[in-house]
C-alpha positions as CSV (number, residue, x, y, z in Angstrom):
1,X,0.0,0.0,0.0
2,X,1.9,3.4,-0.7
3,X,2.2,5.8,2.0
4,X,0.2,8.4,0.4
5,X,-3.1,7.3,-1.7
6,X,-5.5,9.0,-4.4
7,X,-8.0,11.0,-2.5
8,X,-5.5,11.6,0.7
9,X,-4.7,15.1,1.9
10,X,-1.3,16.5,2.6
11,X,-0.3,20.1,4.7
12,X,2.2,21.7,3.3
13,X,4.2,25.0,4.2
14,X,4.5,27.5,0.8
15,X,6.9,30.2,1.2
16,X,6.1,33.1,-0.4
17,X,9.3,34.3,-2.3
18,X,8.8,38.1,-1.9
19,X,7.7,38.1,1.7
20,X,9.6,35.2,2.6
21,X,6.2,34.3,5.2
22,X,5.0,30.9,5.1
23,X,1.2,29.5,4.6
24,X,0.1,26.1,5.3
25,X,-2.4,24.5,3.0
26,X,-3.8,21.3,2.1
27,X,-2.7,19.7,-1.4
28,X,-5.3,16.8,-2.2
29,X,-3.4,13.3,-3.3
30,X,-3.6,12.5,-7.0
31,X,-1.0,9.7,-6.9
32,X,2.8,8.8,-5.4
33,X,5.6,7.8,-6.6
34,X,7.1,6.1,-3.6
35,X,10.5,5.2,-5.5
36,X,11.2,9.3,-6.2
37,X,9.7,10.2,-2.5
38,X,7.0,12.8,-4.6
39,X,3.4,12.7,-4.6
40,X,1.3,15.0,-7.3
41,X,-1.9,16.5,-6.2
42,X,-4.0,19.6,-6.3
43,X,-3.8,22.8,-4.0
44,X,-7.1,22.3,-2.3
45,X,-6.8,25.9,-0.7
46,X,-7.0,29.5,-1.5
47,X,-3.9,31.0,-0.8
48,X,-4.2,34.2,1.3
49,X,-0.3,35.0,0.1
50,X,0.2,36.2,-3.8
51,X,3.0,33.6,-4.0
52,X,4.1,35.5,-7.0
53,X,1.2,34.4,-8.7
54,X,2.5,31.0,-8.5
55,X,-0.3,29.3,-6.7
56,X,-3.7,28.9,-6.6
57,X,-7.2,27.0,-6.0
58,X,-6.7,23.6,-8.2
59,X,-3.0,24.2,-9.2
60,X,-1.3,21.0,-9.7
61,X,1.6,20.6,-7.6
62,X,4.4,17.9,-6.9
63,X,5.3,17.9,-3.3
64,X,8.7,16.0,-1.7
65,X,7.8,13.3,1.0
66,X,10.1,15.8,2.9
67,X,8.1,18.3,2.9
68,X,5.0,17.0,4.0
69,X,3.6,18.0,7.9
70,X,0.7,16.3,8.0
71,X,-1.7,13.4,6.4
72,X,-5.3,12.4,6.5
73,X,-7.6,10.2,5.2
74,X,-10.6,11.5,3.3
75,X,-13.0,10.6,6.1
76,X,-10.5,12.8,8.6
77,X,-10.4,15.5,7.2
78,X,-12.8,18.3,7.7
């Protein structure tokens, strides 16, 4: 079973480049590739940060295992 499954949901901390502040938000799980240590999901926030226009609602996103703070399961989360 890989660590991280279709439907999961990850926090992650986005820095914002010009203000160098970070914002935690929830990416939800697309897939994982356990070999590389990556899973590839959606932003499933609103980021209150510009982010240089980098981010947004629905933005597909590859996040290292690394930098993942926290997991749940679809029917923990909310």
């Amino acid at each position: 079973m890989p660590t991280y499954e279709r439907g999961d949901f990850i926090k992650v901390e986005f820095e914002d480049e010009v203000t160098g502040i970070g914002e935690w938000m929830w990416v939800r799980v697309q897939s994982c590739d356990e070999d590389k240590q990556l899973v590839f999901g959606v932003l499933d926030n609103t980021p209150l940060s510009r982010h240089s226009g980098k981010l947004s609602l629905g933005k597909e996103l590859a996040i290292s295992f690394a930098k993942i703070r926290e997991h749940r399961k679809p029917a923990n989360f909310g």
